[in-house]
C-alpha positions as a Markdown table, in Angstrom:
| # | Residue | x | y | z |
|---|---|---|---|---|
| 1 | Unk | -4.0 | 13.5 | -32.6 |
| 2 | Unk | -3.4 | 10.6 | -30.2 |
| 3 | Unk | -1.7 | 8.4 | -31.9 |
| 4 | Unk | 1.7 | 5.7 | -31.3 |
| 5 | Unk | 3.5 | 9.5 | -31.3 |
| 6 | Unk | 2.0 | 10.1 | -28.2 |
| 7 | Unk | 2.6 | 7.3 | -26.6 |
| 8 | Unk | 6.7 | 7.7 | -27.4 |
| 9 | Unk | 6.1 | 10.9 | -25.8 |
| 10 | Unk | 6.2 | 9.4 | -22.4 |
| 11 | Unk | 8.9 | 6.9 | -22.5 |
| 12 | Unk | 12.6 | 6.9 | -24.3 |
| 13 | Unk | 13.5 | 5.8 | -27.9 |
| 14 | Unk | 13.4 | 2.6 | -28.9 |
| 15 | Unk | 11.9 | 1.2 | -26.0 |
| 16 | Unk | 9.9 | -1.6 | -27.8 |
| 17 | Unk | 10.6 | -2.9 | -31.0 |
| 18 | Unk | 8.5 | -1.8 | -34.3 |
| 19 | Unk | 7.6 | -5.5 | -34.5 |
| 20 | Unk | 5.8 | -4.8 | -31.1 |
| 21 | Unk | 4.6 | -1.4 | -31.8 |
| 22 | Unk | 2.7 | -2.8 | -35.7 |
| 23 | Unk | 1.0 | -5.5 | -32.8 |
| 24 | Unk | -0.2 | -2.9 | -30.7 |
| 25 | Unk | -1.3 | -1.1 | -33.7 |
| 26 | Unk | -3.4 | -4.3 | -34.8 |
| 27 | Unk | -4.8 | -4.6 | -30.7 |
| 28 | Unk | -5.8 | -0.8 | -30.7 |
| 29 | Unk | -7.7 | -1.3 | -34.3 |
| 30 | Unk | -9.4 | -4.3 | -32.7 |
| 31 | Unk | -10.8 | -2.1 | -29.6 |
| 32 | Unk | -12.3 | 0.5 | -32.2 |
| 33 | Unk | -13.7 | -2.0 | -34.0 |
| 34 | Unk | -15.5 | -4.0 | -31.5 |
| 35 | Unk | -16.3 | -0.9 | -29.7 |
| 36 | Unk | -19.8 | -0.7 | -30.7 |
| 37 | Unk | -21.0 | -4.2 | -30.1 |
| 38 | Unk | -19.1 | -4.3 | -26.7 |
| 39 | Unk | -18.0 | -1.5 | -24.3 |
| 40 | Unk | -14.2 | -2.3 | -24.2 |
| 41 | Unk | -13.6 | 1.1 | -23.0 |
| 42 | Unk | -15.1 | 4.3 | -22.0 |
| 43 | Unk | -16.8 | 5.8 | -24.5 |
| 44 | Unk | -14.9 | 8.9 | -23.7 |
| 45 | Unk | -11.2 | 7.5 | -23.6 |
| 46 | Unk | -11.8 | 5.9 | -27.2 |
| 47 | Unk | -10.4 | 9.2 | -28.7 |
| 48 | Unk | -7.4 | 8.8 | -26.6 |
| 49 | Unk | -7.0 | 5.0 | -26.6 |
| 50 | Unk | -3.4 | 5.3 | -26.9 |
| 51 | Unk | -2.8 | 8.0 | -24.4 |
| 52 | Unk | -5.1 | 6.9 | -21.7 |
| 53 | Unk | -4.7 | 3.2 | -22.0 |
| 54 | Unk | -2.1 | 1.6 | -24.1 |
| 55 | Unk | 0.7 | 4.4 | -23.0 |
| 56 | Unk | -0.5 | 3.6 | -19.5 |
| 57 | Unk | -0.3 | 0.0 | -19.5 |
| 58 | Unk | 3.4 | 0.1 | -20.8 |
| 59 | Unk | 4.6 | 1.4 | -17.6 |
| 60 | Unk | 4.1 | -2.1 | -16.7 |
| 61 | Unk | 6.4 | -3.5 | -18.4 |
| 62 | Unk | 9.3 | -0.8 | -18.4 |
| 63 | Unk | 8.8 | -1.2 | -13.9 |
| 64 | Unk | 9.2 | -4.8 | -14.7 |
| 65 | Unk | 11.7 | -4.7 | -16.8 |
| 66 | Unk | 11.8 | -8.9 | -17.7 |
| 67 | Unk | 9.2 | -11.6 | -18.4 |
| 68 | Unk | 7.2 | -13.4 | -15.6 |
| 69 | Unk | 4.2 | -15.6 | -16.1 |
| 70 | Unk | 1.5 | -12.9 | -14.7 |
| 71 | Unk | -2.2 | -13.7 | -13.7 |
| 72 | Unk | -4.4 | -10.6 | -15.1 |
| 73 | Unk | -7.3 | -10.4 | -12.7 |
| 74 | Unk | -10.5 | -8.7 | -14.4 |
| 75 | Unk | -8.8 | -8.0 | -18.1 |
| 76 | Unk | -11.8 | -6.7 | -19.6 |
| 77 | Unk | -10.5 | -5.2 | -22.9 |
| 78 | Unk | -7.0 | -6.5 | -22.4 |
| 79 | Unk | -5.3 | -3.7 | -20.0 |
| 80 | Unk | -3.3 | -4.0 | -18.9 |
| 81 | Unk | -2.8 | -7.8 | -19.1 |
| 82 | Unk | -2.9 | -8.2 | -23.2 |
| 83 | Unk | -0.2 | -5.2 | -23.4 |
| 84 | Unk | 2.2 | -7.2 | -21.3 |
| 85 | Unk | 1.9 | -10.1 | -23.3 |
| 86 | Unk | 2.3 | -8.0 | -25.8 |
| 87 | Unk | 5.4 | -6.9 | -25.0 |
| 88 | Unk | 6.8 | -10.8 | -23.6 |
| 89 | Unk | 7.0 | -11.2 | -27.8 |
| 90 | Unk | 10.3 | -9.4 | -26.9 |
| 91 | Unk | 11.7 | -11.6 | -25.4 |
| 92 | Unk | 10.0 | -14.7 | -26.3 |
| 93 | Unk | 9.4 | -15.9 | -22.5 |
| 94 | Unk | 6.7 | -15.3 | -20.2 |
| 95 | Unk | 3.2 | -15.9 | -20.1 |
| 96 | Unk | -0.2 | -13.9 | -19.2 |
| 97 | Unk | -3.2 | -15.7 | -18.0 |
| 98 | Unk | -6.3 | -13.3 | -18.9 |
| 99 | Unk | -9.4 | -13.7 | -16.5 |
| 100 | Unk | -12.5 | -12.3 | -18.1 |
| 101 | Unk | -15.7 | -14.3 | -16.7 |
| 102 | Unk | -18.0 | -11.8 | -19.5 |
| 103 | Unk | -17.9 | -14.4 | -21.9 |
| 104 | Unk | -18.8 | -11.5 | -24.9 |
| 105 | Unk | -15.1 | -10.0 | -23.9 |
| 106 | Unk | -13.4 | -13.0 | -23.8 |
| 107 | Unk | -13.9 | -13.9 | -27.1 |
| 108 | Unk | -12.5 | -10.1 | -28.0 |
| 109 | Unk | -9.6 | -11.2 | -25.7 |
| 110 | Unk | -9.4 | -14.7 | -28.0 |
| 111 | Unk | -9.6 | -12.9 | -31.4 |
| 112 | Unk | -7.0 | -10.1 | -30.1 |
| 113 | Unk | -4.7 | -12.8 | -28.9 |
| 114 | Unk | -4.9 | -14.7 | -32.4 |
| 115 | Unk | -4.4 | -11.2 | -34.3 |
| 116 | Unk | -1.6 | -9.9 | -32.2 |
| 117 | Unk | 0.5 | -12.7 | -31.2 |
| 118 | Unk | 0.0 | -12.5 | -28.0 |
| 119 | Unk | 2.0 | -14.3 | -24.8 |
| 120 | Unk | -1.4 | -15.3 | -23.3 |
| 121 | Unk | -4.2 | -17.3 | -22.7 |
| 122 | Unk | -8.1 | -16.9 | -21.4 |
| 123 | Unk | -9.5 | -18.2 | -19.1 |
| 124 | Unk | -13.1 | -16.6 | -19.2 |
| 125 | Unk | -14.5 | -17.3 | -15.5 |
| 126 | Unk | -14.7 | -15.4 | -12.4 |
| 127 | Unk | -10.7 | -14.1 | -10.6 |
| 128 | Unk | -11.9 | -16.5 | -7.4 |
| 129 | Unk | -12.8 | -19.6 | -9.1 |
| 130 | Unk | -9.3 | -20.2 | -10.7 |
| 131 | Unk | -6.8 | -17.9 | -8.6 |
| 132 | Unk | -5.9 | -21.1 | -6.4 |
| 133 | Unk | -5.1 | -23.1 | -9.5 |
| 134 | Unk | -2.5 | -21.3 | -10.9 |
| 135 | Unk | 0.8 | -22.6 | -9.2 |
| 136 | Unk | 3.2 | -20.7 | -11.6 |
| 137 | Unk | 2.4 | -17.3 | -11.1 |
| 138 | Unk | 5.2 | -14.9 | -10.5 |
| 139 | Unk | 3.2 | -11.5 | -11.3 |
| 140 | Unk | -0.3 | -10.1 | -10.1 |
| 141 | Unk | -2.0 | -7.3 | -12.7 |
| 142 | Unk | -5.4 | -5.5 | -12.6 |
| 143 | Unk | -6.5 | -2.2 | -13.3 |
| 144 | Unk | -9.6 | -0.2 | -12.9 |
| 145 | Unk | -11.4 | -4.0 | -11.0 |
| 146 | Unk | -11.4 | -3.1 | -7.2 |
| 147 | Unk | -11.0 | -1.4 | -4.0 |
| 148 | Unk | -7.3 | -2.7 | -3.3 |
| 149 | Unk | -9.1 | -4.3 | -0.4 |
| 150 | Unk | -10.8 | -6.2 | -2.2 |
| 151 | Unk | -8.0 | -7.1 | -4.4 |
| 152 | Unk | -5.8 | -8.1 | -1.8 |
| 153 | Unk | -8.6 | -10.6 | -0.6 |
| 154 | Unk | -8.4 | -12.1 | -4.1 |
| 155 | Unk | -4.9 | -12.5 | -3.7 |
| 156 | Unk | -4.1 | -13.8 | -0.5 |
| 157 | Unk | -4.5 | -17.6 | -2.1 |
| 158 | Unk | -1.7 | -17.6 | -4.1 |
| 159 | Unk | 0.8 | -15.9 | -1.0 |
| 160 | Unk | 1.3 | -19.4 | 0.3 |
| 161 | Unk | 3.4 | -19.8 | -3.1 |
| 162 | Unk | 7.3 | -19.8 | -3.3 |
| 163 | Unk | 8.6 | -17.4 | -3.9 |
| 164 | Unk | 5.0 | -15.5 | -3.7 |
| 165 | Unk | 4.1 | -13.3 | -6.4 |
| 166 | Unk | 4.1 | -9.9 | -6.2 |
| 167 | Unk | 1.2 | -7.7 | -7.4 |
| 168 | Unk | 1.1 | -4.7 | -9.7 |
| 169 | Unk | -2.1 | -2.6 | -9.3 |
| 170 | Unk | -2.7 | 0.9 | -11.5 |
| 171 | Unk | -4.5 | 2.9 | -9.1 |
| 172 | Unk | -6.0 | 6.7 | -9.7 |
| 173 | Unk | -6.0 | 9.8 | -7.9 |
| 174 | Unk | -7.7 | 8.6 | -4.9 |
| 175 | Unk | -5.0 | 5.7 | -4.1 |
| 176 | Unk | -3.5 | 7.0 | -0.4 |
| 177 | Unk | -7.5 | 6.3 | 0.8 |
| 178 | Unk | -7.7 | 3.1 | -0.7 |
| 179 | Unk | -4.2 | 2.0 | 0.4 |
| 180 | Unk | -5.4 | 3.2 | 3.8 |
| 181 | Unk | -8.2 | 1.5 | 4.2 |
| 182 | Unk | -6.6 | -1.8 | 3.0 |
| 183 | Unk | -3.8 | -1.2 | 5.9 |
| 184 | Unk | -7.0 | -2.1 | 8.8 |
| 185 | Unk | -7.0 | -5.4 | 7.3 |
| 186 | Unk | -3.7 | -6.7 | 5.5 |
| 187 | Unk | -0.3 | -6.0 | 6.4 |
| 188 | Unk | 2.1 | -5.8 | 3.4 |
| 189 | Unk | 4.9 | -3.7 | 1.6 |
| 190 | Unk | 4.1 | -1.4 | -0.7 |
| 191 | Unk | 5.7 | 0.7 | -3.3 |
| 192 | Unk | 4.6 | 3.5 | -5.2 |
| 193 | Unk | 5.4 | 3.7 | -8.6 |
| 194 | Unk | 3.9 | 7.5 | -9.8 |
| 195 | Unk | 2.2 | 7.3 | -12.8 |
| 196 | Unk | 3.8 | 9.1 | -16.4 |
| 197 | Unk | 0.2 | 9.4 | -17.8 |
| 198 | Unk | -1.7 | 10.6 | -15.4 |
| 199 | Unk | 0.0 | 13.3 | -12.3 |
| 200 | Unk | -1.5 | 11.5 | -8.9 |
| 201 | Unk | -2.3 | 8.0 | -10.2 |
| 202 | Unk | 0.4 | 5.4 | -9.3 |
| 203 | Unk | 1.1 | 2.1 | -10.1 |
| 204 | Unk | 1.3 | -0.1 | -6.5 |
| 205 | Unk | 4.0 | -2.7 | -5.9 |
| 206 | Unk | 2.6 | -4.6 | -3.5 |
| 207 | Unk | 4.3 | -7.5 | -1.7 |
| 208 | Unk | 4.4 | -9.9 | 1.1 |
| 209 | Unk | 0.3 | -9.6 | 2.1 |
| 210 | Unk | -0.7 | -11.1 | 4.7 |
| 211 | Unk | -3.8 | -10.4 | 7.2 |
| 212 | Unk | -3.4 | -8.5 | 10.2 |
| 213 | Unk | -5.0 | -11.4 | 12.2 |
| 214 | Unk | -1.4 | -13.0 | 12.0 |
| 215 | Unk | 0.9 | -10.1 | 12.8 |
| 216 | Unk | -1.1 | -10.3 | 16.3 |
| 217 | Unk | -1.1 | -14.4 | 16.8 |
| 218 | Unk | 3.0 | -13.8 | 15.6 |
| 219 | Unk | 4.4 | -10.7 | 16.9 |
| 220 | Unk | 7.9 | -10.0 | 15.7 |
């Protein structure tokens, strides 16, 4: 049965607290429950909520390994953003801005935020109306939103900060074609994280984006 067991499965013992494991408890009861008014989640991952998403979303934080005040672009039900803030309850630092412009799953976002705990705040309005006005962000999240393209487009305001943040991107089995096609447009540096859910996926550290356009007026 998927459970909190299976989610221990995939990383070592201990590695949260059981303060943080009761709140993810609480989160994961709050997705079931508003599940049939609002489609949180796939219909067909609900069985395995805590294998397919919240397991998932912890790699997050274990790559990160420290708190940083994020911007989570697209949060939809929360993932990965809402489990990383989550887990800043840990160390009591940090911060997660959660952009969610579908007002219905904002107010999830809201009520999960008030149940859990959470390190976080929403900000229910589209990624490009309020990605310019976030000065403090050290961190970059979204899953299942974009082509990384597109993502990277979405990002490149915030690259003028310093230090510039550095984005985190769960990607599935088709991420080489996506990362390729990105490469005709932006230049950056990439790392890839393999995924311990899912064999193929990969979580994408990406850093230092900038467009091509400029590697050619700039040649090193």
């Amino acid at each position: 049965m998927d459970s909190w067991q299976a989610v221990r499965s995939h990383f070592d013992t201990g590695f949260v607290s059981r303060e943080t494991q009761l709140r993810l408890e609480r989160y994961v009861a709050l997705i079931r429950k508003w599940q049939s008014s609002i489609n949180l989640v796939s219909n067909t991952t609900l069985d395995s909520v805590w294998t397919r998403h919240i397991a998932d979303c912890l790699q997050l934080s274990r790559l990160v390994g420290g708190p940083r005040i994020w911007l989570d672009m697209g949060s939809g039900a929360g993932l990965p953003g809402l489990v990383t803030a989550i887990t800043l309850l840990e160390w009591n630092e940090g911060w997660v801005h959660l952009v969610e412009s579908n007002h219905k799953k904002a107010a999830f976002l809201r009520q999960a935020i008030i149940e859990t705990g959470a390190r976080a705040s929403v900000h229910a309005v589209r990624v490009d109306e309020i990605v310019d006005r976030l000065p403090d962000i050290a961190a970059i999240s979204a899953r299942a939103l974009a082509p990384l393209d597109d993502l990277l487009t979405t990002c490149a305001p915030l690259m003028r900060l310093h230090p510039a943040p550095v984005c985190w991107f769960h990607k599935g089995l088709d991420y080489r074609t996506e990362v390729r096609s990105a490469r005709d447009r932006w230049s950056f540096d990439l790392v890839e994280h393999g995924s311990k859910i899912q064999d193929g996926s990969a979580i994408l550290e990406i850093s230092h984006i900038r467009p091509r356009s400029q590697d050619t007026e700039h040649p090193s």
